[in-house]
C-alpha positions in Angstrom: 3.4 -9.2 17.8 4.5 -8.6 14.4 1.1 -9.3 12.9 -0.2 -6.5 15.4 2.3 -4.2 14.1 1.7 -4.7 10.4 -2.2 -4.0 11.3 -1.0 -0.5 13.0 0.5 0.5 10.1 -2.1 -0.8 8.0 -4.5 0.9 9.8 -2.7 4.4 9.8 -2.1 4.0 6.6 -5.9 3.7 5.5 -6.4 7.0 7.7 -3.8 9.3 5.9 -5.9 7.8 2.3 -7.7 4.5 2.1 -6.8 3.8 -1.3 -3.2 3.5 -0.1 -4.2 0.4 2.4 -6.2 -0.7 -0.7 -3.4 -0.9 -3.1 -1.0 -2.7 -0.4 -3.4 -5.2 0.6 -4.3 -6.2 -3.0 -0.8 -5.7 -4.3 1.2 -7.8 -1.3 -1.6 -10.1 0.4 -3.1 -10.8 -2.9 -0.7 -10.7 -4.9 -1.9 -8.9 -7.7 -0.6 -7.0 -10.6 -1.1 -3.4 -11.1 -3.4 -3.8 -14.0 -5.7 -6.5 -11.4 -5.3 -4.1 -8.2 -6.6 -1.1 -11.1 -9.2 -3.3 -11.7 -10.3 -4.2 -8.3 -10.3 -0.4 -7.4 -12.0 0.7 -10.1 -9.0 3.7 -10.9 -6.5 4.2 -13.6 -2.9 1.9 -13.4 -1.1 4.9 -13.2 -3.2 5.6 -9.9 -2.2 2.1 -8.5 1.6 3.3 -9.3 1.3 7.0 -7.1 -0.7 5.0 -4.8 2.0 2.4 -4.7 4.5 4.6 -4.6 3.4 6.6 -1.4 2.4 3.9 0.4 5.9 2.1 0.1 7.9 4.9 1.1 6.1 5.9 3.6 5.9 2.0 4.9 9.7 2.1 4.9 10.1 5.0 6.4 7.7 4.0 9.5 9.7 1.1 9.8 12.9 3.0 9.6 14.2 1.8 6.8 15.9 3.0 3.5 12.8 4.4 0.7 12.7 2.2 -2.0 14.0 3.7 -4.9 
């Protein structure tokens, strides 16, 4: 069940801007660094960081918790 929730929000995600579910999936499932996720994308660090960013707080907040800071 938990697996099928983190593939809703994955998935809603990827329809407000793919490169959000990009930047997660490479950044937590594959554990790479911003500089590698850059890389993989083909887009600027600071990209990876607003895409980061956004995707995070908006994870948190779908999952009612606090925005991290």
């Amino acid at each position: 069940e938990a697996l099928a929730q983190v593939e809703n929000l994955l998935e809603r995600l990827r329809k407000i801007d793919p490169r959000m579910r990009a930047v997660v999936e490479l950044r937590v499932f594959e554990g790479k660094t911003a500089d590698e996720a850059a890389e993989a994308m083909g887009c600027s660090v600071r990209s990876v960081h607003t895409y980061w960013r956004f995707a995070t707080h908006w994870l948190s907040k779908e999952l009612g918790g606090e925005p991290p800071s």
